[in-house]
C-alpha positions in Angstrom: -27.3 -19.0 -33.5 -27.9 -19.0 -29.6 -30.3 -22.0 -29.8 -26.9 -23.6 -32.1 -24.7 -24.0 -29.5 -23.6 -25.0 -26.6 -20.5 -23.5 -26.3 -17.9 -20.8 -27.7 -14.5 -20.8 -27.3 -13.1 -17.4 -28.1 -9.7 -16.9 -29.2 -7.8 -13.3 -29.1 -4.9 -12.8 -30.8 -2.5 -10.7 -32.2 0.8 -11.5 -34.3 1.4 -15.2 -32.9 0.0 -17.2 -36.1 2.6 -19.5 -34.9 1.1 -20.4 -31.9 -2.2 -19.9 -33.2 -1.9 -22.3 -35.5 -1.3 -24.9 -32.9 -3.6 -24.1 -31.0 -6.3 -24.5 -33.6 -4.7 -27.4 -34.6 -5.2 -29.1 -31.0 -8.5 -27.7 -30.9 -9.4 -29.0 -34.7 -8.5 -32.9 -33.2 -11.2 -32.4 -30.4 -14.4 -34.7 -30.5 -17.5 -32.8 -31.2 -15.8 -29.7 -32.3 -18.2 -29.4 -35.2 -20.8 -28.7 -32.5 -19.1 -25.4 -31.2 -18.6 -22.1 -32.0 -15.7 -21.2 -33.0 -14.1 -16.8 -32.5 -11.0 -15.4 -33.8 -10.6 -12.2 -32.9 -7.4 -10.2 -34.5 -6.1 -7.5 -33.1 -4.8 -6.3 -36.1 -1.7 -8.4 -36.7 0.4 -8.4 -39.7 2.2 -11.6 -39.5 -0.9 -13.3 -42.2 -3.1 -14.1 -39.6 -6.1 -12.9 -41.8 -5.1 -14.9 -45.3 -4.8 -17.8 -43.0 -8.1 -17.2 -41.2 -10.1 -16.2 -44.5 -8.7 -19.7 -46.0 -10.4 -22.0 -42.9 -13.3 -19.5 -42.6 -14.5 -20.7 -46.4 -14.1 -24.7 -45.0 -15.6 -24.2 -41.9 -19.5 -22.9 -41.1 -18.8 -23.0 -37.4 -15.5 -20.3 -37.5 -15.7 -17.1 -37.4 -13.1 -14.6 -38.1 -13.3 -11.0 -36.7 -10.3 -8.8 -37.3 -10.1 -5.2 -35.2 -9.1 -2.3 -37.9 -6.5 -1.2 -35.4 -4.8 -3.1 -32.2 -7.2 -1.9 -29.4 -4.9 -3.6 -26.7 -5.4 -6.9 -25.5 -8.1 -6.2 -22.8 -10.6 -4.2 -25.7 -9.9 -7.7 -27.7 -11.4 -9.9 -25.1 -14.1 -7.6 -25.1 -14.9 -8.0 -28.4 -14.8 -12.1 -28.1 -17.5 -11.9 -25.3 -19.5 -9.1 -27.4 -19.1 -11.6 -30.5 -20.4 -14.8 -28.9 -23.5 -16.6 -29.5 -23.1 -19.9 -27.6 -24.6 -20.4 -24.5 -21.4 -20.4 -22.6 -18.0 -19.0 -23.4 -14.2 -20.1 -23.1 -11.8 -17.6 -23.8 -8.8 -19.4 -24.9 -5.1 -17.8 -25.4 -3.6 -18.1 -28.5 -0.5 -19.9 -26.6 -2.5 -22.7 -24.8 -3.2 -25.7 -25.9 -6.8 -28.2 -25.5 -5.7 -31.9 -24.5 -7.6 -34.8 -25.9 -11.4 -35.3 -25.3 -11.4 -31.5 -23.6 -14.2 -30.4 -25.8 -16.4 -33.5 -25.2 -15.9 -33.6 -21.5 -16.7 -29.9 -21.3 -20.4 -30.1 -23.1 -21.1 -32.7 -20.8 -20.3 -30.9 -17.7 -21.9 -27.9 -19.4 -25.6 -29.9 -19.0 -26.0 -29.7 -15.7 -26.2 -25.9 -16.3 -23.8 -24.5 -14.0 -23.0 -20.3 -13.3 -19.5 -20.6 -13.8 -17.0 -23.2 -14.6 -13.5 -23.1 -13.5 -11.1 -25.8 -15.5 -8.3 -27.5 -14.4 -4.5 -26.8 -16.4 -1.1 -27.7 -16.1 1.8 -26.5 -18.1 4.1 -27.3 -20.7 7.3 -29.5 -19.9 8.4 -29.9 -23.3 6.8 -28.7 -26.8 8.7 -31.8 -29.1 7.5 -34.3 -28.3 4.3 -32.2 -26.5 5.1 -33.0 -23.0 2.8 -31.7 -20.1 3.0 -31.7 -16.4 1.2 -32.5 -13.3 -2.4 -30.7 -13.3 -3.1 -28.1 -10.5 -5.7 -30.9 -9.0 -5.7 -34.4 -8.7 -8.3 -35.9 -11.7 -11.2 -36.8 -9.6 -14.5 -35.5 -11.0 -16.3 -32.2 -10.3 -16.3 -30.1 -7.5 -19.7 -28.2 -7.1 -20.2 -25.2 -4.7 -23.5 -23.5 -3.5 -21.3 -20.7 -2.1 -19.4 -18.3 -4.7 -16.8 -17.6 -1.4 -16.1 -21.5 -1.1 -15.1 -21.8 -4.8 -12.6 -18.3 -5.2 -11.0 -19.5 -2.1 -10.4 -23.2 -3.8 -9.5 -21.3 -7.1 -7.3 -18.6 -5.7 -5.0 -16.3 -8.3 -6.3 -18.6 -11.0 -9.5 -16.9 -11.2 -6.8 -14.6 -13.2 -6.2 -17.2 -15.9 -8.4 -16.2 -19.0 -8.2 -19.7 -20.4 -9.6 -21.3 -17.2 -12.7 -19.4 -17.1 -16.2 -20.5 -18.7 -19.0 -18.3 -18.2 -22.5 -18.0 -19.2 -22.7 -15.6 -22.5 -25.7 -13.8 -21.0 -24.7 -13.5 -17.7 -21.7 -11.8 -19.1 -23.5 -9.5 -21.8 -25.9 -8.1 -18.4 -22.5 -6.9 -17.2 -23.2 -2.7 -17.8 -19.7 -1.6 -16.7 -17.8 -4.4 -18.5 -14.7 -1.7 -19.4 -14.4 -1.0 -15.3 -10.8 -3.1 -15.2 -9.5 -2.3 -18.8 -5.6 -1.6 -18.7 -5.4 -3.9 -15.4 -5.0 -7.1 -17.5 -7.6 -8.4 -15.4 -10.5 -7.7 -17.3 -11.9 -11.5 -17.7 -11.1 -11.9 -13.7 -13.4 -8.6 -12.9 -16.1 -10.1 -15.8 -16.0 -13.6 -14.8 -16.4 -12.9 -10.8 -19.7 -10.4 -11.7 -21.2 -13.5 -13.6 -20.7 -15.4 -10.4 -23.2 -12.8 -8.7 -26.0 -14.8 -10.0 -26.5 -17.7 -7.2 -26.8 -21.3 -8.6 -24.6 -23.8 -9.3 -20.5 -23.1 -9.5 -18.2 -25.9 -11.1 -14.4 -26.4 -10.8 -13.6 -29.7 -13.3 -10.5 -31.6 -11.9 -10.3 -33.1 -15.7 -7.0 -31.8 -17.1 -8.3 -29.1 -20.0 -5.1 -27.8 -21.1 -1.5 -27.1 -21.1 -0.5 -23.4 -20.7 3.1 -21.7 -22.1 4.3 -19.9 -19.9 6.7 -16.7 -19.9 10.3 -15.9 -19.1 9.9 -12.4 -19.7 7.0 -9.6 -19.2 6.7 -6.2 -20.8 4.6 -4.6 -17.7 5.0 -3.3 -14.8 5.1 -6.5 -12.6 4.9 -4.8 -9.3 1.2 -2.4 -10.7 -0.4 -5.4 -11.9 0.3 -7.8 -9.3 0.1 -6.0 -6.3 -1.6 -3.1 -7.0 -4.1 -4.4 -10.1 -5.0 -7.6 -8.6 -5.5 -6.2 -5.1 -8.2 -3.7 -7.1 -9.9 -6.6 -8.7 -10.3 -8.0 -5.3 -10.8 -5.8 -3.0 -13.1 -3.8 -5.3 -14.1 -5.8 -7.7 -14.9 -9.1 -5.5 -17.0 -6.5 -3.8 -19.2 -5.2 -6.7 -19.3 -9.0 -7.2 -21.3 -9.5 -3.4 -18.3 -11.5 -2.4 -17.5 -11.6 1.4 -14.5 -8.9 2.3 -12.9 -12.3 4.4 -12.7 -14.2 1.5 -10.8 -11.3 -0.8 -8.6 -10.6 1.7 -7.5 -14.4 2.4 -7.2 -14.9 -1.3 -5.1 -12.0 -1.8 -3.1 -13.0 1.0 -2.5 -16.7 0.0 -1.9 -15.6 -3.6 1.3 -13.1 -2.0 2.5 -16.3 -0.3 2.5 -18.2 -3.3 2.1 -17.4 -6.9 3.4 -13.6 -6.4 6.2 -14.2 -4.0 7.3 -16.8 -7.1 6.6 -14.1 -10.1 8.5 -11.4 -8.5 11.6 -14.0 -7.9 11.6 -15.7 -11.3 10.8 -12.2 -13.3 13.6 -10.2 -11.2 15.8 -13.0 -12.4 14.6 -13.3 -16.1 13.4 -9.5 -17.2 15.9 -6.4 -18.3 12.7 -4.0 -17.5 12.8 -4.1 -13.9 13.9 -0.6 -13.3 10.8 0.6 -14.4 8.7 -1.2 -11.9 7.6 1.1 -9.2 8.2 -0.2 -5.5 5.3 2.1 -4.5 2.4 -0.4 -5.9 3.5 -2.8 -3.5 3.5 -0.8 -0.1 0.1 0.2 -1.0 -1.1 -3.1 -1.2 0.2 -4.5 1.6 -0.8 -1.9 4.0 -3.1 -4.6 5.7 -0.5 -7.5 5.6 2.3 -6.2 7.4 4.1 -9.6 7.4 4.5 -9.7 3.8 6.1 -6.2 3.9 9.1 -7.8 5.3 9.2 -10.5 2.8 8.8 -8.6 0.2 11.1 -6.4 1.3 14.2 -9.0 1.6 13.0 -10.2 -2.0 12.4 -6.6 -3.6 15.5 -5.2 -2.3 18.1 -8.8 -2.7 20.6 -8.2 -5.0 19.7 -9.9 -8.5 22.9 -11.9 -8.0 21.9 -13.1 -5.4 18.8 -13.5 -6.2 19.8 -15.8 -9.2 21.5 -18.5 -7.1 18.9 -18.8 -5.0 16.3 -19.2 -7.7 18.7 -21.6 -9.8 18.3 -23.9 -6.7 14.8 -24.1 -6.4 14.9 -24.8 -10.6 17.3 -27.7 -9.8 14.7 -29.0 -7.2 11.8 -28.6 -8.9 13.5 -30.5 -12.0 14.4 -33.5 -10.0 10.3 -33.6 -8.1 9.2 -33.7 -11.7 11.6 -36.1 -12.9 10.0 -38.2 -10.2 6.4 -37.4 -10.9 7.3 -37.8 -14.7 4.8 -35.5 -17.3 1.9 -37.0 -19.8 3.0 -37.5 -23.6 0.4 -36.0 -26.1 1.2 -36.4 -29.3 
């Protein structure tokens, strides 16, 4: 089956058929999908995720459905979909984002100029009915190519976290002898995905919008451990398993506290009842080398939720109105 195809895109999941469903329908409306393989892997869900699977398994010769006898945890079932695959390159898709239009196509093509790693461009859901999405992280304008694995995790940033953004080469990936290294970090395809880009070549990020990710209001971890203390470790030692450059894992931690974890800790203070059991410690020990962010994390970490509410109701109320202006993409 290696010589079959091109690509696989992997899905994990594990008591969502709701979503799931979706998302295979969206993927199911793609051009060319006949010509890919095709993962489910099931952590064991009980919500009839395998009658549902076992019915479009009989219909469909490129599908396959794996199902885990117990749940292993999320991080063991993205193992298993890399362990499974027998395209040449690999897309692990969540269960809760969606493929736009022509994503499939668009992908093989870029796919034949035989890159090391791919990195696709998202954006995020608006509005499920009608299927509204919004502005994509980069401006559509063709493929950026990189020589220099330090110049493309600098462009990519925190998104090298974002499973669903990742393509890798199957191979590359199955070389990987300590795969299980970052298991219970939730950043097991980040620590994967930068070992694959060890291997010097060519390194992709398409600007063509992929797909639309759902995002959360709430999180079961501990949001201080995996994103201060977790993604610092997939960095810091990781990146440097990986042969990246210690200047470039420190700036992209450092950007990444500026922007996308100054934002989580704000919006999930404000959204989650588990915050009490988040342990302040993770994020001292990060920022040992960032002494400025100590301070801001400090007036954020310590702000009174209240407080903390108002402040982040106003940004909302902004953000509505920019996107009211820049106005979202209907898919049907």
């Amino acid at each position: 089956m290696a010589d079959k195809y091109k690509l696989t895109i992997a899905i994990p999941t594990y008591n969502r058929l709701d979503k799931l469903k979706i998302c295979l329908d969206r993927l199911f409306m793609q051009d060319k999908v006949q010509k890919i393989e095709i993962i489910i892997s099931d952590n064991a869900s009980q919500d009839g995720t395998r009658q549902y699977m076992e019915k479009l398994v009989q219909n469909n010769s490129n599908i396959y459905y794996y199902r885990n006898e117990k749940n292993v945890g999320p991080d063991r079932n993205f193992l298993n979909c890399y362990n499974r695959a027998n395209g040449e390159y690999i897309l692990l898709l969540g269960d809760d984002d969606y493929l736009l239009p022509h994503a499939v196509d668009k992908l093989l093509k870029t796919l034949e100029k035989q890159p090391i790693f791919v990195h696709l461009n998202t954006c995020g859901i608006d509005c499920e009915q009608p299927f509204i999405v919004g502005q994509p992280r980069w401006k559509e304008n063709g493929l950026k190519i990189y020589q220099d694995r330090n110049d493309i995790l600098k462009e990519i940033g925190i998104y090298i976290t974002f499973m669903s953004s990742l393509v890798l080469k199957t191979d590359l990936v199955k070389q990987i002898s300590d795969k299980e290294r970052f298991i219970g970090t939730y950043f097991i395809q980040s620590y994967i995905a930068l070992c694959t880009m060890k291997e010097q070549g060519t390194y992709i990020i398409d600007t063509f919008n992929y797909l639309a990710a759902s995002g959360n209001e709430k999180i079961g971890y501990d949001l201080y451990e995996v994103w201060f203390f977790n993604y610092h470790k997939l960095l810091m030692e990781g990146g440097r398993i990986a042969d990246f450059s210690e200047k470039t894992l420190s700036e992209v931690f450092y950007s990444s506290l500026k922007g996308m974890i100054k934002g989580f800790v704000v919006r999930f203070r404000c959204s989650c009842d588990n915050q009490k059991n988040w342990k302040k410690k993770y994020i001292w020990q990060s920022l040992q080398d960032y002494p400025d962010m100590k301070i801001i994390f400090a007036a954020i970490v310590y702000c009174p939720v209240g407080i903390l509410k108002m402040i982040y109701g106003i940004m909302q109320f902004i953000k509505k109105i920019v996107k009211g202006m820049l106005k979202g993409t209907v898919y049907g």
